[in-house]
C-alpha positions as CSV (number, residue, x, y, z in Angstrom):
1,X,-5.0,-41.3,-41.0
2,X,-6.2,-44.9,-41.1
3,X,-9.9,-43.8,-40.3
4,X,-9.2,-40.8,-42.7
5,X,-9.0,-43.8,-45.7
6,X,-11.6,-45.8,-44.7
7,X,-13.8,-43.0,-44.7
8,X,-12.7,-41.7,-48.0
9,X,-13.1,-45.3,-49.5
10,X,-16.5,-45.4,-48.2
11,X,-17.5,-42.4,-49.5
12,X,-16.1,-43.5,-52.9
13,X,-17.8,-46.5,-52.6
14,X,-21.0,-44.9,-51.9
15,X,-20.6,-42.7,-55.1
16,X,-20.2,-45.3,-57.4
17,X,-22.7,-47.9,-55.7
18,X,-24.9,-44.6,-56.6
19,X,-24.2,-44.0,-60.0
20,X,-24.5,-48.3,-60.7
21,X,-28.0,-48.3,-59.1
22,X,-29.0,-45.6,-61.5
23,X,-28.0,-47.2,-64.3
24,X,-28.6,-51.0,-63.7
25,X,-31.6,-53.2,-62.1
26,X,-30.6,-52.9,-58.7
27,X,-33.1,-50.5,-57.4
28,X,-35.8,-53.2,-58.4
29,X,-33.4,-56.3,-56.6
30,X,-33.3,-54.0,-53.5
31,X,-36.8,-54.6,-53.1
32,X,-36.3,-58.5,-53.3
33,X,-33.6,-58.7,-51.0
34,X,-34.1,-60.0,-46.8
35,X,-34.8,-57.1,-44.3
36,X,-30.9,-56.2,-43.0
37,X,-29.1,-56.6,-46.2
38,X,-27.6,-53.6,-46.6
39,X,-26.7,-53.7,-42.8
40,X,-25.0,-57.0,-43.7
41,X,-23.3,-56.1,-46.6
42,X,-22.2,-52.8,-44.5
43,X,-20.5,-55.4,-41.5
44,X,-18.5,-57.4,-45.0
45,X,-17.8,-54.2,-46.3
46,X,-15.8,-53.0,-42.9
47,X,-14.4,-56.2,-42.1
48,X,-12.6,-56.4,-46.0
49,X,-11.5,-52.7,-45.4
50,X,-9.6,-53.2,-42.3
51,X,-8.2,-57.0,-43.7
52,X,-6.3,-54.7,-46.6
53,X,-8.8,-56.8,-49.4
54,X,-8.7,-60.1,-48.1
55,X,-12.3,-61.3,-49.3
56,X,-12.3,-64.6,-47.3
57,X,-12.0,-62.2,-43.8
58,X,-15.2,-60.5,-45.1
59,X,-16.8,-63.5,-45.7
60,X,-16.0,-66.3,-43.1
61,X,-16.5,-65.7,-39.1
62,X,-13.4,-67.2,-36.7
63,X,-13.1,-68.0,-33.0
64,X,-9.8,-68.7,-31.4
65,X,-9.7,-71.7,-29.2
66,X,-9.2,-71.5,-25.4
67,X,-5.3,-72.7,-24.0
68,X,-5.8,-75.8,-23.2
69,X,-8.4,-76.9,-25.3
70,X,-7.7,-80.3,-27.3
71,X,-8.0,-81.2,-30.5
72,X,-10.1,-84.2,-29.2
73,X,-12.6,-81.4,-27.0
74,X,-13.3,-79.2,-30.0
75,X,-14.3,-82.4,-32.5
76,X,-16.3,-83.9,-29.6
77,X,-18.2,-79.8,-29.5
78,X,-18.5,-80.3,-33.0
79,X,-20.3,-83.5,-32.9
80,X,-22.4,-82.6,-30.1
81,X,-23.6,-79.7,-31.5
82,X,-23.9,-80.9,-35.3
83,X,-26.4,-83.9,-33.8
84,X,-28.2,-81.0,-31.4
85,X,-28.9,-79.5,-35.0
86,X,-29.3,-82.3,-37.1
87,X,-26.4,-81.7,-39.0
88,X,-24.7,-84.9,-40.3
89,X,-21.1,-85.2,-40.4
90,X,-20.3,-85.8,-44.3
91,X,-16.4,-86.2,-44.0
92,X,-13.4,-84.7,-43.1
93,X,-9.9,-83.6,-44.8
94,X,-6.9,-84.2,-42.8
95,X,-4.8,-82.0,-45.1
96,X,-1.9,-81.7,-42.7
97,X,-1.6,-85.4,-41.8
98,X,-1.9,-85.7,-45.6
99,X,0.8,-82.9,-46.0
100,X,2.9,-85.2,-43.7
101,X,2.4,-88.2,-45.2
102,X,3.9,-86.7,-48.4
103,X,6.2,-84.4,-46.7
104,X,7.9,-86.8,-43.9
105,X,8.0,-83.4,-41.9
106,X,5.6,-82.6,-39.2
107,X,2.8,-79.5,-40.1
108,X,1.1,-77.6,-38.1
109,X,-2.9,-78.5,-37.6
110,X,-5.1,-78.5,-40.5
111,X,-8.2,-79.9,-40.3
112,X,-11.9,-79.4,-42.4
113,X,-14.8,-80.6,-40.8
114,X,-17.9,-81.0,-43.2
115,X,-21.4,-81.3,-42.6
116,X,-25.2,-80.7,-43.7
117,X,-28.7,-81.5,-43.0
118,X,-29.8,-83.1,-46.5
119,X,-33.2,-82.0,-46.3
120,X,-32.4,-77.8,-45.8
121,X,-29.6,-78.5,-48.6
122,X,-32.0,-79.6,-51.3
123,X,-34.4,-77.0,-50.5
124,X,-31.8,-74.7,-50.8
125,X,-30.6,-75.4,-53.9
126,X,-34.0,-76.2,-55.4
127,X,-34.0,-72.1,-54.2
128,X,-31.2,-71.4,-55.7
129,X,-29.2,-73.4,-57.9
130,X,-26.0,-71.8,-56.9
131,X,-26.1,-72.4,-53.8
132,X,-24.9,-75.9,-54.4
133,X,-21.5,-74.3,-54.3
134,X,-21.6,-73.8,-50.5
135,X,-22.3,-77.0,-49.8
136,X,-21.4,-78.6,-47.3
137,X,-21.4,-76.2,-44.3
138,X,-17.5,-76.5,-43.4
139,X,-15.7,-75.5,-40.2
140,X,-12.0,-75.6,-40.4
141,X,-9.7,-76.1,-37.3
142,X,-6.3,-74.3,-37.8
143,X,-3.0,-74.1,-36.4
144,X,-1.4,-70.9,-36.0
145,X,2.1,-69.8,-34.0
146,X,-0.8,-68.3,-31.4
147,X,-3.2,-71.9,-30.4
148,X,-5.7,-73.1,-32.1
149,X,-8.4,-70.9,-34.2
150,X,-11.6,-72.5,-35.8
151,X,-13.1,-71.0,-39.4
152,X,-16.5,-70.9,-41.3
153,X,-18.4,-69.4,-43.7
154,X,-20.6,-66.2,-42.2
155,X,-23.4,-67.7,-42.1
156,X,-25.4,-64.1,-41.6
157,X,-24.4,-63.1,-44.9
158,X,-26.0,-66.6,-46.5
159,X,-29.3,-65.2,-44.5
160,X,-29.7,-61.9,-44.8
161,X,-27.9,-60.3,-47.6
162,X,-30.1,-62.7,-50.5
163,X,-33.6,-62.9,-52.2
164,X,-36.1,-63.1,-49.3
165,X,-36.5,-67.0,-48.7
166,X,-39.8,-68.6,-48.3
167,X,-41.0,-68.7,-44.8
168,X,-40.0,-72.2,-44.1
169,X,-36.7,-72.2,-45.9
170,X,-35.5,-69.2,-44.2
171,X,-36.5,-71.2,-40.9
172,X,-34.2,-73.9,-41.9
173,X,-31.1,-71.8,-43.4
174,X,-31.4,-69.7,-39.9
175,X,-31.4,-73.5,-37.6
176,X,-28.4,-74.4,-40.1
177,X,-27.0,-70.5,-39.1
178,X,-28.0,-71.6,-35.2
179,X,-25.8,-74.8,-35.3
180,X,-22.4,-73.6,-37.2
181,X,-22.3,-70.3,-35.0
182,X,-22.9,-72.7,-31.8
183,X,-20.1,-75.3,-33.4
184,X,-17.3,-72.5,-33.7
185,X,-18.6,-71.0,-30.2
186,X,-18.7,-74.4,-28.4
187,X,-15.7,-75.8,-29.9
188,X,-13.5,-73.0,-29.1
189,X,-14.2,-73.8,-25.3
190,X,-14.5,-77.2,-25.7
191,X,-17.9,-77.4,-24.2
192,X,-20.4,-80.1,-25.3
């Protein structure tokens, strides 16, 4: 029955993305977009489906960590990786310590990592104003009743699913894409 829905909202989905493109711009953007869009926006599109709606599943990737793992293992990754990539770290939120601090109770692990390579960021936004909003790149290390699970941004959907980026930029956006997916894959097994 569950497939039976997703098809069906697929299919509506299809119908009205149809009747938009015919009466909007779109069929010109199409032609401006990276090669793989629509197989990108397709992968979103499944992954919000089967989440009930929840946008930030469609939009983020996650790894959980491997038993055993520290907290100490996965930040060392992270900083081996981000200096492999020439990503500098630009801060980090210890909301739960913070939570703590106002609480006096313990909380469970919250922790956001931040980082960017200056350089790719202001060609970026010089690209794209907007894309100021995204930065920094952020991974986020998360306590759940299950271990530890590590969050970011999908970084394929910043690369292939926008206008086509100029040969150099898109080199630097896919090093940047390189580094985060190797910081979430690294860090969940603590390897550096």
């Amino acid at each position: 029955m569950q497939g039976f829905i997703k098809l069906t909202m697929r299919l509506a989905a299809m119908l009205m993305l149809g009747a938009a493109l015919s009466a909007c711009g779109t069929i010109s953007t199409l032609g401006k977009l990276e090669p793989g869009a629509g197989a990108e926006a397709s992968k979103m599109w499944d992954r919000w489906v089967d989440s009930g709606g929840d946008i930030a599943v469609a939009t983020t990737w996650e790894r959980k960590v491997k038993p055993g793992v520290t907290q100490a293992q996965i930040e060392q990754s992270l900083a081996s990786v981000s200096a492999e990539y020439n990503m500098r770290s630009v801060g980090e939120l210890p909301l739960s310590k913070e939570l703590e601090a106002r609480s006096g109770k313990p909380e469970k692990l919250l922790k956001v990592y931040s980082y960017c390579n200056p350089e790719t960021a202001r060609k970026m936004v010089s690209f794209s104003p907007h894309m100021s909003a995204y930065l920094p790149c952020r991974v986020t290390l998360l306590e759940k009743e299950d271990g530890l699970w590590l969050y970011t941004l999908n970084m394929d959907m910043m690369v292939n699913m926008g206008r086509k980026l100029p040969p150099e930029l898109m080199s630097d956006v896919v090093k940047i894409r390189n580094g985060i997916w190797q910081m979430i894959e690294k860090g969940a097994s603590g390897d550096f």
